[in-house]
C-alpha positions in Angstrom: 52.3 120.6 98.6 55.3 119.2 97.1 58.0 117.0 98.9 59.9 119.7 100.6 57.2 121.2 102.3 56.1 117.9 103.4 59.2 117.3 105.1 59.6 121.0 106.6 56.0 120.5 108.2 56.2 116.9 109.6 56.4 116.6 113.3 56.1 113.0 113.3 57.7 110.9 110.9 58.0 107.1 112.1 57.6 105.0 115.9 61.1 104.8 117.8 61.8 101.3 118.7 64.5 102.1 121.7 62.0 104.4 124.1 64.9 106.9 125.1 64.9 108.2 121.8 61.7 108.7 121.1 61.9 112.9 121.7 63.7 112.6 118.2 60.5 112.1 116.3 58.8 114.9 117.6 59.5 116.9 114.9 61.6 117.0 111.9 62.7 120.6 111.9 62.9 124.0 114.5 62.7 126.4 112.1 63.2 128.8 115.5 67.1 129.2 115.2 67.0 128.7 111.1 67.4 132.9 111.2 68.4 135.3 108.3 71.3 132.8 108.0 69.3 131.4 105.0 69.3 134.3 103.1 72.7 134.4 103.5 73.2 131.4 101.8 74.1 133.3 97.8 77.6 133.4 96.1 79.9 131.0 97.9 77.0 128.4 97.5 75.5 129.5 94.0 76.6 126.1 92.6 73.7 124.4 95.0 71.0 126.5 93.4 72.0 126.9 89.4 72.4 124.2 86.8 76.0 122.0 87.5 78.9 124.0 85.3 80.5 121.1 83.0 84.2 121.0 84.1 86.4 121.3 81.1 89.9 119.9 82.4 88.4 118.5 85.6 86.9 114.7 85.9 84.2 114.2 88.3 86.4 112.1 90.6 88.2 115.1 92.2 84.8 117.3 91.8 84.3 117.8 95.4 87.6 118.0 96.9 89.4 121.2 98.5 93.2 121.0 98.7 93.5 123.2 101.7 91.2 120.9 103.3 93.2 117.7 102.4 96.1 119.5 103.5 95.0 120.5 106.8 93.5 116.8 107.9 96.8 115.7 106.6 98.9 117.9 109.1 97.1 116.2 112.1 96.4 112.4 111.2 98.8 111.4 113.5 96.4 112.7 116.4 93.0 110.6 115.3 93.0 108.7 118.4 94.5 110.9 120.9 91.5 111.3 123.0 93.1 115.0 124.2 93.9 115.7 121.0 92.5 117.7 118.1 89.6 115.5 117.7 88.8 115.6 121.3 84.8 116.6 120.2 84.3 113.6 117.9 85.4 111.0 120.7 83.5 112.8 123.2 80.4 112.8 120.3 81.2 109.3 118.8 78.3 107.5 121.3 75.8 110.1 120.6 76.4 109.8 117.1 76.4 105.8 116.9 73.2 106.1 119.0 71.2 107.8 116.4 72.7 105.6 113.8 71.8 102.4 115.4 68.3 103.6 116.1 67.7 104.9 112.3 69.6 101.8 110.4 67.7 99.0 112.9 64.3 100.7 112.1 65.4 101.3 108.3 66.8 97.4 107.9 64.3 96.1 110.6 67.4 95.1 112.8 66.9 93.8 116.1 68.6 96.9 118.2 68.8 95.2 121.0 71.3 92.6 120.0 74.7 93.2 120.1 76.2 93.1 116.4 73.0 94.6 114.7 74.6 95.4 111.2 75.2 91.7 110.5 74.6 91.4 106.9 75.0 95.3 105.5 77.6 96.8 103.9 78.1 100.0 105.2 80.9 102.9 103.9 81.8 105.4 106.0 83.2 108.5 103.2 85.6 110.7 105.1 86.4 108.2 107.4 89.5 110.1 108.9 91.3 108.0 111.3 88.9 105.2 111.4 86.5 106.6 115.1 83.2 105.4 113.3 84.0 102.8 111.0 85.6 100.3 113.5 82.1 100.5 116.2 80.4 99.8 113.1 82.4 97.0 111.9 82.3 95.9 116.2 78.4 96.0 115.6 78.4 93.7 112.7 78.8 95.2 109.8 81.1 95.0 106.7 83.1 98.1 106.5 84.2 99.9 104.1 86.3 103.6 105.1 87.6 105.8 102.3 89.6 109.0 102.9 91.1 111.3 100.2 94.1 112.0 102.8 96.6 108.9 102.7 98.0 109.6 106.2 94.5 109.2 107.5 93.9 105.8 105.7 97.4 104.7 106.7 96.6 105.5 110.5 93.2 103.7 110.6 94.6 100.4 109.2 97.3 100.5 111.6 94.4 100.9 114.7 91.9 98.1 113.0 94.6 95.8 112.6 94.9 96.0 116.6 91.6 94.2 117.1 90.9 90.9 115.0 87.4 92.4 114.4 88.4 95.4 113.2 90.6 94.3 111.0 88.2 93.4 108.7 87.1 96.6 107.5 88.0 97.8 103.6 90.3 101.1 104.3 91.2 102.9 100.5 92.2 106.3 99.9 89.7 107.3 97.3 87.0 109.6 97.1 83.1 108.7 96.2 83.3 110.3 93.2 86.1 107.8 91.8 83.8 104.5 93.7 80.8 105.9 91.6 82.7 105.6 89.0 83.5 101.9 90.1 79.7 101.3 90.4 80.5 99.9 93.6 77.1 100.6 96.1 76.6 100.0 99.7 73.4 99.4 101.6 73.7 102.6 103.9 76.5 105.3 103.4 77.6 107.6 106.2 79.5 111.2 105.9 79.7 112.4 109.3 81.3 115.9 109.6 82.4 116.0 105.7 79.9 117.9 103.9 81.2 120.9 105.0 84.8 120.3 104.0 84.1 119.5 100.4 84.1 121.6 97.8 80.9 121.1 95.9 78.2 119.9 98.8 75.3 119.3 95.8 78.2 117.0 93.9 79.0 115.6 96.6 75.7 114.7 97.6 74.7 113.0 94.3 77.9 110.8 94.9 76.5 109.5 98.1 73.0 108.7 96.1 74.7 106.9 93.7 76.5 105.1 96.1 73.4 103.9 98.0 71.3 101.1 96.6 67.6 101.8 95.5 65.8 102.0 99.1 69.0 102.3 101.1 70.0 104.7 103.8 72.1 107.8 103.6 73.1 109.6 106.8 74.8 112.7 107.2 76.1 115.3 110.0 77.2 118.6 109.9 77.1 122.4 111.2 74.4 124.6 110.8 75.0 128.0 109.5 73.2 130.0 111.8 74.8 132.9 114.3 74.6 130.0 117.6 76.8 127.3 115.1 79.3 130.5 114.7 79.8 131.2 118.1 79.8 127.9 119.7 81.7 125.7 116.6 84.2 128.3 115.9 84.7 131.1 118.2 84.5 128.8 121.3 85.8 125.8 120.1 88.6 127.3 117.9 89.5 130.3 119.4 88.2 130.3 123.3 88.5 126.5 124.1 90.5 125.6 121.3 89.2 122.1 121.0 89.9 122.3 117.3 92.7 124.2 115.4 92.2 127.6 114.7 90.6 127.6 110.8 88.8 124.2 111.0 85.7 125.3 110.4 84.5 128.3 107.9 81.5 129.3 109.0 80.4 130.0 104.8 80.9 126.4 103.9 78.1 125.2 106.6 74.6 124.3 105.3 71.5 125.0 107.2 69.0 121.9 107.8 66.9 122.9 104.9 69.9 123.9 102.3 71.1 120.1 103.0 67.7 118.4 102.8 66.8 120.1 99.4 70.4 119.0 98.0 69.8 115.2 99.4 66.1 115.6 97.4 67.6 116.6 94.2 69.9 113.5 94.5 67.3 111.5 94.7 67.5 111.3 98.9 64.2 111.6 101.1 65.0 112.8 104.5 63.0 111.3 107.1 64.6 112.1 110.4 66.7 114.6 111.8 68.4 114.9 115.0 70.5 117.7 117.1 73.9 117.0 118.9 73.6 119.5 122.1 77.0 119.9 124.2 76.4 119.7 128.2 79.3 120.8 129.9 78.7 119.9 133.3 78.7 115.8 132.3 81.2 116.8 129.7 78.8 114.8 127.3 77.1 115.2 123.6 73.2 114.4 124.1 70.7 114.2 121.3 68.2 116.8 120.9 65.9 118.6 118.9 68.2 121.5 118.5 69.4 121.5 115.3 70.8 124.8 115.5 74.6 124.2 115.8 75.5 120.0 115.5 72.9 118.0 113.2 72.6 114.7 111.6 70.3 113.6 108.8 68.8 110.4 108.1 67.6 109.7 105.0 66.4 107.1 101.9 67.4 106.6 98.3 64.3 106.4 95.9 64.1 104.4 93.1 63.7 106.9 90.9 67.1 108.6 89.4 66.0 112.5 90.4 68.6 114.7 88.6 71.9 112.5 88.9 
């Protein structure tokens, strides 16, 4: 049985330490919603599955970028912290998200998750860091922050809100991309892309970026939409066209990965996955709860080997 299937048939990976979240090691994967959306996943994602193309004009540092994208994020940075705005669903799923991530990095860095700056001592990167909603509770939880952004509106506008609070205002905000900090050799001892991978342009790129930017043993976490028939009904038609939390053409439902498309990319880049977790919408509390429903909102913890895999 190689490493894969071990991961697709573990139901149990590790012991909680904070007791509510203890349903998230139940199992690492419901295969029940994982549909025919996986054998979907051919020509827009061939590059995932086939030997990397060398780029003949094109240096690695701008591998995984999309200009459209970049453009898009840039027509709205003024809005990051509008709490009504655009990115209404990542305030309303910012304390489900930092939940998980507390949990995993105490357990990972045997962190006392009770205490109240838990980080104190890691250098953490948040890639994608947009206007700043996850790196500054990180930074408020200890840590030393670092938030790059390939839109310079988005950079501009987090700096502007860190320097607001004397403890925020110690986070590192650049516009860069990984690809360009790889090539830096800068590393970090956990590196977060929350709702990135799916804007990028090259997700198995990408992905060896992050590796490279995580020291041997480190932790690499990552969130994003699955592309299953429930993630295109409820991320896009409902949110974009019926609720319109987001603007229309913020998500396309080809560039999503499915829970086992992203774990054998973060294998091949030398990433284990040990935990996964769902991000389930109630909308009588008007609150993002952790699950094990993975079939729309998921978020992957994983840990660099020591080994250099295929980067």
């Amino acid at each position: 049985m190689n490493q894969l299937q071990r991961i697709l048939s573990a139901r149990r990976l590790s012991h909680p330490i904070i007791s509510p979240l203890r349903f998230l090691h139940r199992r690492l994967f419901s295969i029940s919603d994982a549909d025919a959306s996986s054998a979907s996943f051919s020509s827009s994602h061939h590059k995932i599955q086939t030997p990397e193309v060398k780029a003949s004009n094109k240096s690695r540092s701008t591998s995984s970028l999309k200009e459209h994208e970049l453009a898009k994020f840039s027509a709205i940075a003024d809005t990051w912290w509008h709490s009504e705005g655009p990115f209404k669903p990542l305030h309303l799923m910012n304390p489900t998200r930092l939940a998980f991530i507390r949990s995993t990095l105490c357990r990972h860095f045997s962190k006392d998750p009770s205490s109240a700056r838990p980080f104190e001592g890691l250098r953490l990167i948040d890639v994608g860091c947009g206007g700043g909603l996850l790196s500054e509770p990180l930074a408020r939880m200890g840590a030393t922050v670092t938030g790059i952004d390939a839109v310079d509106k988005n950079v501009k506008i987090a700096r502007l809100h860190a320097d607001m609070d004397p403890v925020t205002s110690t986070i590192e905000y650049h516009c860069t991309t990984a690809e360009k900090l790889v090539d830096e050799g800068q590393t970090f001892d956990a590196v977060l892309a929350l709702e990135v991978i799916e804007h990028v342009a090259n997700p198995a790129e990408f992905c060896k970026s992050l590796s490279a930017l995580t020291v041997p043993n480190g932790a690499t976490l990552l969130s994003t939409i699955n592309r299953s028939m429930r993630a295109y009904a409820s991320a896009i038609v409902a949110a974009e066209y019926i609720l319109r939390w987001l603007p229309k053409g913020t998500h396309q439902w080809s560039s999503f990965l499915t829970p086992e498309e992203l774990t054998m990319i973060l294998q091949r880049a030398s990433v284990d996955v040990k935990e996964m977790a769902g991000f389930v919408y109630n909308p009588i509390t008007g609150r993002w709860l952790l699950s094990d429903d993975i079939s729309v909102n998921f978020i992957a913890y994983g840990t660099k080997r020591n080994d250099l895999g295929d980067i």
